[in-house]
OpenMM code with the backbone's topology and positions (N, CA, C; nanometers):
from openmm import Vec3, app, unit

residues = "UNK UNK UNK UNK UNK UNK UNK UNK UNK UNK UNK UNK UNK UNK UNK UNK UNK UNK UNK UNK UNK UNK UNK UNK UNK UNK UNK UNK UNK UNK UNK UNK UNK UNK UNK UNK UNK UNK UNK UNK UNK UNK UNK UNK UNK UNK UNK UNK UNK UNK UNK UNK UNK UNK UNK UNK UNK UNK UNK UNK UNK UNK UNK UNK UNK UNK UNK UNK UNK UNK UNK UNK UNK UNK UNK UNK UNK UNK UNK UNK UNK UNK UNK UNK UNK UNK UNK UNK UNK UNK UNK UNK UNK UNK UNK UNK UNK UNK UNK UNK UNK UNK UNK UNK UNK UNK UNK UNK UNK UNK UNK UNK UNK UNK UNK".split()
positions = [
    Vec3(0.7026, 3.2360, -4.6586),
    Vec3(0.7409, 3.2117, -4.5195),
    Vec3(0.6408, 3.1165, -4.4557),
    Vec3(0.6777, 3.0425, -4.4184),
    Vec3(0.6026, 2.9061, -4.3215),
    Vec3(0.5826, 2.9870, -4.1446),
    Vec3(0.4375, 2.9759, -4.0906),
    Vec3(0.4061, 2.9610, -3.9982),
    Vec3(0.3579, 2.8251, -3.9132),
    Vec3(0.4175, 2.8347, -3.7332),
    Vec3(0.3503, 2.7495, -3.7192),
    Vec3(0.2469, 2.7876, -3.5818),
    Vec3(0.1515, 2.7440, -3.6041),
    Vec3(0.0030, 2.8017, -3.4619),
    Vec3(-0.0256, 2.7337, -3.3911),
    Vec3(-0.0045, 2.7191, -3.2829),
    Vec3(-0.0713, 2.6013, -3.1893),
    Vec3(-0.1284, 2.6502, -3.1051),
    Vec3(-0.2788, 2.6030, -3.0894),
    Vec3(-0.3986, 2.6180, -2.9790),
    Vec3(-0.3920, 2.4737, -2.8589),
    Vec3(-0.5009, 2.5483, -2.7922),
    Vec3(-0.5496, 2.4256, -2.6785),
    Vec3(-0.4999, 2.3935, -2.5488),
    Vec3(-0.3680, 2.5052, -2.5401),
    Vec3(-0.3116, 2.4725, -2.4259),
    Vec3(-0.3771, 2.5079, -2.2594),
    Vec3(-0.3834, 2.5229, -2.2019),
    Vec3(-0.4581, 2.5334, -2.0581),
    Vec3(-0.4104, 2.4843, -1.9412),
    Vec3(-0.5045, 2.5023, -1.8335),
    Vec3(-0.4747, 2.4596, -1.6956),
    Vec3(-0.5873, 2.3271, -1.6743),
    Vec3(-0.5340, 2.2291, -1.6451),
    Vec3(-0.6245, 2.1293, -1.6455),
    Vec3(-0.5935, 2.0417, -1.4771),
    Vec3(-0.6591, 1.9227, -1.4539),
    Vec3(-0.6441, 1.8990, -1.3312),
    Vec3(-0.5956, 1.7677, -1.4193),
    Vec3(-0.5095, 1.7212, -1.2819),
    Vec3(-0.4337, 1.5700, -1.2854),
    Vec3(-0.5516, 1.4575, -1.2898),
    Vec3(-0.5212, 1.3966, -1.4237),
    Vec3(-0.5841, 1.3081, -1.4739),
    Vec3(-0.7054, 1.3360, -1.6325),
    Vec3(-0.6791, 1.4777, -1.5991),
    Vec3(-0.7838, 1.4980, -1.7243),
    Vec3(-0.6712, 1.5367, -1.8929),
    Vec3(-0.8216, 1.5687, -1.9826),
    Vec3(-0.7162, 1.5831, -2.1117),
    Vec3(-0.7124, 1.7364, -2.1694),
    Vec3(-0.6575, 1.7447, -2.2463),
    Vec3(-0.6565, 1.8404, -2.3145),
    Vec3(-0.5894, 1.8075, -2.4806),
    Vec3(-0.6361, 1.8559, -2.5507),
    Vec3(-0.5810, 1.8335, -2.6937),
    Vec3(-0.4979, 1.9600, -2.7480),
    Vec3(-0.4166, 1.9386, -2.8215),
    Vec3(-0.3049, 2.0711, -2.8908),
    Vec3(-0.3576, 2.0989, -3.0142),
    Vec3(-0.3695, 2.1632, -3.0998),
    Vec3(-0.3382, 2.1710, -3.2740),
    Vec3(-0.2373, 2.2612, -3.3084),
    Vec3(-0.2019, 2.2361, -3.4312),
    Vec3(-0.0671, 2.2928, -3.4829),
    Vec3(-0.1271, 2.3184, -3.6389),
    Vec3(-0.1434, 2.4498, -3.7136),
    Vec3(-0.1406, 2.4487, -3.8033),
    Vec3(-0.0810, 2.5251, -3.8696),
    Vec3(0.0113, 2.4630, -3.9960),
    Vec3(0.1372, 2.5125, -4.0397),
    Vec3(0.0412, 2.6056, -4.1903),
    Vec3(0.1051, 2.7358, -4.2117),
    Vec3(0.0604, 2.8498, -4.3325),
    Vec3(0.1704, 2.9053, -4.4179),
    Vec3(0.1590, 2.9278, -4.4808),
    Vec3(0.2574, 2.9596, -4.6011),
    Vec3(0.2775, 2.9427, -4.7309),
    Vec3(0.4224, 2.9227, -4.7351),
    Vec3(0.4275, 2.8635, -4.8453),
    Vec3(0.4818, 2.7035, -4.8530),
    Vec3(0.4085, 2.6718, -4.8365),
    Vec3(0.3697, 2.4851, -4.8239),
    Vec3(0.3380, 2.4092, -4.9418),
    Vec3(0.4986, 2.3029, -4.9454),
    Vec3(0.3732, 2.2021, -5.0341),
    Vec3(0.3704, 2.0828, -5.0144),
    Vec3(0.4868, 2.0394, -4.9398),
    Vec3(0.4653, 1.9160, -4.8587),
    Vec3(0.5049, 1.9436, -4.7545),
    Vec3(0.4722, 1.8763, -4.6243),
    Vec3(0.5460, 1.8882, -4.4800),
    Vec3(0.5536, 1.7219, -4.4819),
    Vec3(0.7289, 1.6665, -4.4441),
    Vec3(0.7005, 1.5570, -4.3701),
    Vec3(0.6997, 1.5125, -4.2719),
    Vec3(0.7797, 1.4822, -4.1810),
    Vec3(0.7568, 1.4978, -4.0391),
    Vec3(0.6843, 1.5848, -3.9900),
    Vec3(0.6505, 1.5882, -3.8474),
    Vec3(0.5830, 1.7073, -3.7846),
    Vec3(0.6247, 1.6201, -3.6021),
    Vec3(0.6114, 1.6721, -3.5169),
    Vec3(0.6381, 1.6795, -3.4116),
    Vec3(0.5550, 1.7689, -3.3023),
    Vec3(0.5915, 1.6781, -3.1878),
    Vec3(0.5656, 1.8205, -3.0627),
    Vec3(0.6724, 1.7624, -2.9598),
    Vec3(0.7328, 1.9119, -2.9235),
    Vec3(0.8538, 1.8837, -2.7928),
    Vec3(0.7859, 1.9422, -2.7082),
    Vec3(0.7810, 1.9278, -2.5894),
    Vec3(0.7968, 1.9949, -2.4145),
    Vec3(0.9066, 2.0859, -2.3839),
    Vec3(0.8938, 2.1760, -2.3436),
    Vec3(0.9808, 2.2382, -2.2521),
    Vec3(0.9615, 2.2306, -2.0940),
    Vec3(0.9605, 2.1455, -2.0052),
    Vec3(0.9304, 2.1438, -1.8709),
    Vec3(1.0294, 2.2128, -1.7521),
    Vec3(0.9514, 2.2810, -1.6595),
    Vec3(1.0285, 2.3886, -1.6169),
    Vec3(1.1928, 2.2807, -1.5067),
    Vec3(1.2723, 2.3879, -1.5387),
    Vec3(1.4142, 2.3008, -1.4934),
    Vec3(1.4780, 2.1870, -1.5927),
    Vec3(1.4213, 2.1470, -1.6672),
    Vec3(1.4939, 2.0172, -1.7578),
    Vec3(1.4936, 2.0806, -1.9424),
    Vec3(1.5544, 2.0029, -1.9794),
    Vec3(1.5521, 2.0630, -2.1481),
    Vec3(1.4695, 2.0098, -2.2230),
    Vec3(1.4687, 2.0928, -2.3672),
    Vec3(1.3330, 2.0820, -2.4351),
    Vec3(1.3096, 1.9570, -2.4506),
    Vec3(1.2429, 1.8434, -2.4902),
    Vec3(1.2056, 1.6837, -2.5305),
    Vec3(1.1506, 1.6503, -2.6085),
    Vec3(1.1371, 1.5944, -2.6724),
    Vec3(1.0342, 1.4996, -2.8065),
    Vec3(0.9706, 1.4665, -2.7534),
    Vec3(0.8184, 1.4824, -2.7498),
    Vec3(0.7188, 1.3662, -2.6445),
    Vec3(0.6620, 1.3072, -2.8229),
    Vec3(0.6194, 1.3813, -2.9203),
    Vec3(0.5746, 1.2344, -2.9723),
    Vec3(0.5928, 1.3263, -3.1393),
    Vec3(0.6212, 1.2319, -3.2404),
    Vec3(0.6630, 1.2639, -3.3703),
    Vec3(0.5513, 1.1793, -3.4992),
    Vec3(0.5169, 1.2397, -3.5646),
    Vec3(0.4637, 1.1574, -3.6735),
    Vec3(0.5050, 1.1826, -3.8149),
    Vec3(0.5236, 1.0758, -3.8632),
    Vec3(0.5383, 1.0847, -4.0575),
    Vec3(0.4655, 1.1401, -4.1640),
    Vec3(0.4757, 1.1685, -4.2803),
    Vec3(0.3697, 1.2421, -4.3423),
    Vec3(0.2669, 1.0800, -4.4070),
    Vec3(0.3612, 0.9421, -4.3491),
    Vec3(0.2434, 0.8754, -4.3763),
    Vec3(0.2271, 0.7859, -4.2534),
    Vec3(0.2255, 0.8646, -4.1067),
    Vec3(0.1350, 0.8200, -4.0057),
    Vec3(0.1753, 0.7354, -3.8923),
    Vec3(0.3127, 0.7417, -3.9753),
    Vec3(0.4170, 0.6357, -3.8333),
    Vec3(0.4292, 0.7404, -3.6956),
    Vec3(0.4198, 0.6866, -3.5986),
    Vec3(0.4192, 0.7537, -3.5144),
    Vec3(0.5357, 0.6685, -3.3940),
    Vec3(0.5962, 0.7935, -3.3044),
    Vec3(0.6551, 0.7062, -3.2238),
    Vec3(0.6520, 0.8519, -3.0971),
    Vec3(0.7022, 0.8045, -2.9546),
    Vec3(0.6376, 0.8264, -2.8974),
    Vec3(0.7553, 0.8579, -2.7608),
    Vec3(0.7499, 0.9662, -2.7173),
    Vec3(0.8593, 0.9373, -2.5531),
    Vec3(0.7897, 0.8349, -2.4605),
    Vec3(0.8985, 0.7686, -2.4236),
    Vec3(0.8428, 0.6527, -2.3405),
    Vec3(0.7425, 0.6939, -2.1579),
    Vec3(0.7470, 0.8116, -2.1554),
    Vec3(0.6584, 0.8936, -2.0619),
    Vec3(0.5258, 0.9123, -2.1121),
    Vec3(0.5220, 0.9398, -2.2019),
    Vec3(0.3955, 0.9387, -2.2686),
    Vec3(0.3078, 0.8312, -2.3315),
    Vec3(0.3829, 0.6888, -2.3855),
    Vec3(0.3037, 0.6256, -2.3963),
    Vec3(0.1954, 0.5321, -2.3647),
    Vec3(0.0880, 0.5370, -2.4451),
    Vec3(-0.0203, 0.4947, -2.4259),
    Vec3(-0.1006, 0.6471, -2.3486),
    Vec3(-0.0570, 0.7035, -2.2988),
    Vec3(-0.1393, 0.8788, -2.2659),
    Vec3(-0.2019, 0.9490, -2.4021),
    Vec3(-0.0757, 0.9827, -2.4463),
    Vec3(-0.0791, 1.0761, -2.5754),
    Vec3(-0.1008, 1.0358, -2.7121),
    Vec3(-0.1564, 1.0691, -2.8065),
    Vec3(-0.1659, 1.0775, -2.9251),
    Vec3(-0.1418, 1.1548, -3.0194),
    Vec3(-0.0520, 1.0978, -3.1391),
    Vec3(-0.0313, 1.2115, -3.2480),
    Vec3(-0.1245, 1.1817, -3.3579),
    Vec3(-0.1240, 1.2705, -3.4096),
    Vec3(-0.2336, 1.2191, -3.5165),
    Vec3(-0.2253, 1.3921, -3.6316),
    Vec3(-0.2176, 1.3973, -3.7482),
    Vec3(-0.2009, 1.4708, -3.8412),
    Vec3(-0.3320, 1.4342, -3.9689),
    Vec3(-0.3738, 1.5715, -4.0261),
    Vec3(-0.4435, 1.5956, -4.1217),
    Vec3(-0.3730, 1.6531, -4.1967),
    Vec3(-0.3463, 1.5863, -4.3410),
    Vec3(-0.2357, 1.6304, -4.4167),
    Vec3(-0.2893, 1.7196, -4.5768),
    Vec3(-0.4234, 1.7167, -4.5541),
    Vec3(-0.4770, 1.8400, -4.6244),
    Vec3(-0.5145, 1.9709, -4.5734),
    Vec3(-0.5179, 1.9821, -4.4643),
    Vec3(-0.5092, 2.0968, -4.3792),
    Vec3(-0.3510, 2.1578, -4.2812),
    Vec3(-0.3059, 2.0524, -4.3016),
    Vec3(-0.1627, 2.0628, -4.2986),
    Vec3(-0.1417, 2.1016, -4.1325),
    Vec3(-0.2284, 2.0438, -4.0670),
    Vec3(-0.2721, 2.0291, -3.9342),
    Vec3(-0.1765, 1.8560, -3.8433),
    Vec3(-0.1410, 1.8928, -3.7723),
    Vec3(-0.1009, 1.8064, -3.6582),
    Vec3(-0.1770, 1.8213, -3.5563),
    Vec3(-0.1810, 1.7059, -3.4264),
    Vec3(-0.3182, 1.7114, -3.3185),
    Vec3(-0.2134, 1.6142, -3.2085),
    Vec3(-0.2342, 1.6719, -3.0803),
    Vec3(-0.2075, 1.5832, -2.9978),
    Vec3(-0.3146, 1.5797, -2.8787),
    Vec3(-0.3960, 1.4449, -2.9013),
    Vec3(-0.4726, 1.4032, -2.7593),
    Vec3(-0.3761, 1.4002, -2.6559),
    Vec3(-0.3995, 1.4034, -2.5496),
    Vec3(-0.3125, 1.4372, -2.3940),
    Vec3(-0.4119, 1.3472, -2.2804),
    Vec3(-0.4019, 1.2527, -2.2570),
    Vec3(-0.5325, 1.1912, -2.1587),
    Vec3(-0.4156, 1.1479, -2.0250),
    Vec3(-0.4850, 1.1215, -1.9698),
    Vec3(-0.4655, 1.1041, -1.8123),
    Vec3(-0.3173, 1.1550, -1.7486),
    Vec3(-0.3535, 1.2841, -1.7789),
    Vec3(-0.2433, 1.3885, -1.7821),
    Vec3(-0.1920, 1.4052, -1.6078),
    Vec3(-0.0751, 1.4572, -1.5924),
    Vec3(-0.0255, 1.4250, -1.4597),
    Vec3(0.0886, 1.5574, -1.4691),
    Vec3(0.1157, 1.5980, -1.2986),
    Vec3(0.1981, 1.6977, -1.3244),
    Vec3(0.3101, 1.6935, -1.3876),
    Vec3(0.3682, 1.5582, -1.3779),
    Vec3(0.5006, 1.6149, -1.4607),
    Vec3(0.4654, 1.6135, -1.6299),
    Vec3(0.3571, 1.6750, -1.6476),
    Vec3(0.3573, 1.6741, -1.8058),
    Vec3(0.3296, 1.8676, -1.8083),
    Vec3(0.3478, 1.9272, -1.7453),
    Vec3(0.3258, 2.0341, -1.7348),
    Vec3(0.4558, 2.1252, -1.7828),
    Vec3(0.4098, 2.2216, -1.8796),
    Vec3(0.5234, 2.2698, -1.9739),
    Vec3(0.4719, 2.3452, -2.0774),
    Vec3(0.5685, 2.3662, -2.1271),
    Vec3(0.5441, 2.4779, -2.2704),
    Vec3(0.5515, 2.3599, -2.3932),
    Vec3(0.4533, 2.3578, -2.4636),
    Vec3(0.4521, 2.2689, -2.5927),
    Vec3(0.5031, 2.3262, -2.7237),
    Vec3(0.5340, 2.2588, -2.7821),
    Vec3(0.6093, 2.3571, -2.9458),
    Vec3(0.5809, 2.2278, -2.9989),
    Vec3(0.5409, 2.3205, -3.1726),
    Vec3(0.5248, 2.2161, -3.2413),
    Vec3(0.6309, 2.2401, -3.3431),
    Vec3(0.6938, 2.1406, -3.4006),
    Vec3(0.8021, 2.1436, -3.4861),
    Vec3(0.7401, 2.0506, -3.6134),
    Vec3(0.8512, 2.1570, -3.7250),
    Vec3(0.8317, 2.0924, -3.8996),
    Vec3(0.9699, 2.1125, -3.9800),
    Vec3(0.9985, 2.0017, -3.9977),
    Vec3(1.1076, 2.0378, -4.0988),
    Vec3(1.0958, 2.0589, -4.2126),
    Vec3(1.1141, 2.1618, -4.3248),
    Vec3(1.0555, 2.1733, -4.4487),
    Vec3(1.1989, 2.2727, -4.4797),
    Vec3(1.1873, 2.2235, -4.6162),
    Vec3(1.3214, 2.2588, -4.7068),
    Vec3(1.3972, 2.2791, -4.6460),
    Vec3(1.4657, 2.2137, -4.5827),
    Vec3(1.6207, 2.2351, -4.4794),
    Vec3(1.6459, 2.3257, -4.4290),
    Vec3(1.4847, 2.3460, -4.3664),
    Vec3(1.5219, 2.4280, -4.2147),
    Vec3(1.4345, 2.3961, -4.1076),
    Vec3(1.4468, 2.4514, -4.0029),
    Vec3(1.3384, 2.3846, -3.8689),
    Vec3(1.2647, 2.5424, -3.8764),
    Vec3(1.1225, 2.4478, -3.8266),
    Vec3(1.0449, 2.5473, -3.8062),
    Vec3(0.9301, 2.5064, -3.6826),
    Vec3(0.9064, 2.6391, -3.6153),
    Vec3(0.8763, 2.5692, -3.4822),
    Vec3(0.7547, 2.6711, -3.4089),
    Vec3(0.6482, 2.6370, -3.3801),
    Vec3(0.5851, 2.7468, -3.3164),
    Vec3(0.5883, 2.8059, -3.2006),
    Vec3(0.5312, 2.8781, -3.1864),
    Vec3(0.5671, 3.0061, -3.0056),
    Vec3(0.5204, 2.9085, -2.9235),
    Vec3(0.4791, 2.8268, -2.9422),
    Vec3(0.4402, 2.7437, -2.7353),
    Vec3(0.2976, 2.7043, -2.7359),
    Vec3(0.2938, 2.6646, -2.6615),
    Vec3(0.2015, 2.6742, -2.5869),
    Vec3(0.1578, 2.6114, -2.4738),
    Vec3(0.1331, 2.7005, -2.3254),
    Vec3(0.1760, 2.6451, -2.2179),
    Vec3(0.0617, 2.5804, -2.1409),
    Vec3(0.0914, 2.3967, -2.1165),
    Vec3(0.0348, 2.3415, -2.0603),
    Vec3(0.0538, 2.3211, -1.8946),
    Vec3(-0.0330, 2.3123, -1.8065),
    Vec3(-0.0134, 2.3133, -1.6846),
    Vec3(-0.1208, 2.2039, -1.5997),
    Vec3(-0.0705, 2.1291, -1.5549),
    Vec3(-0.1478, 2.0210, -1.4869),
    Vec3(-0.1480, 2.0400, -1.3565),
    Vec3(-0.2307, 2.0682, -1.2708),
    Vec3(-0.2119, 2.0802, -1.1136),
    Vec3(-0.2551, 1.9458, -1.0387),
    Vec3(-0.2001, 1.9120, -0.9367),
    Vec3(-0.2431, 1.8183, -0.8709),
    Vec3(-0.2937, 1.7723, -0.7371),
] * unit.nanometer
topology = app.Topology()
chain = topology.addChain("A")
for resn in residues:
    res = topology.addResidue(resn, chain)
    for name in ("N", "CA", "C"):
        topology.addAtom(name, app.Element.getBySymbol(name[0]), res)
C-alpha cells in the first residue's frame, strides 16, 4: 500500500513563504508524475504545479514565478517553495501520485495566508 505525507503547512503573513513536502511509503518502485492541488475555500480543487519523474515542471498560471516544484527521486520526496504568498493562496494542499493505475493523494495540508 502506497502512502502519501505532507508537512509544512501553517499560518503565514502575506508576502512570506512557506515550503510543503510530500513523502510517498510503500510499496514503491517508480513514481512518475507527482503533483500538488489546492483546495481553496468556495472554488474547486486545482493543479497549482506538477512535475515529471525527469523534472519538467509546469505550473498554474497564479502561481507562476511564486512557487516551486522540485522532487528528490531517491527519497521519493516532492517539495514545493511558496514565496511571496498572498491571500488568495490560502487552502488545503494535497499532494498527488499516480502509480500503477491508480491516484493516490495525501490528507492535506492546510495553508493560510492572512493579510
Amino acid at each position: 500500500q502506497v502512502q502519501l505525507v505532507e508537512s509544512g503547512g501553517g499560518l503565514v503573513q502575506a508576502g512570506g513563504s512557506l515550503r510543503l513536502s510530500c513523502s510517498a511509503s510503500g510499496s514503491i518502485f517508480s513514481i512518475n508524475a507527482m503533483a500538488w492541488y489546492r483546495h481553496a475555500p468556495g472554488k474547486e480543487r486545482e493543479l497549482v504545479a506538477r512535475i515529471s519523474s525527469g523534472g519538467t515542471t509546469n505550473y498554474a498560471d497564479s502561481v507562476k514565478g511564486r512557487f516551486t516544484i522540485s522532487r528528490d527521486n531517491a527519497k521519493n520526496t516532492v517539495f514545493l517553495q511558496m514565496n511571496s504568498l498572498k491571500s488568495e493562496d490560502t487552502g488545503v494542499y494535497y499532494c498527488y501520485a499516480p502509480m500503477y493505475g491508480m491516484d493516490y493523494w495525501g490528507k492535506g495540508n492546510l495553508v493560510t495566508v492572512s493579510s
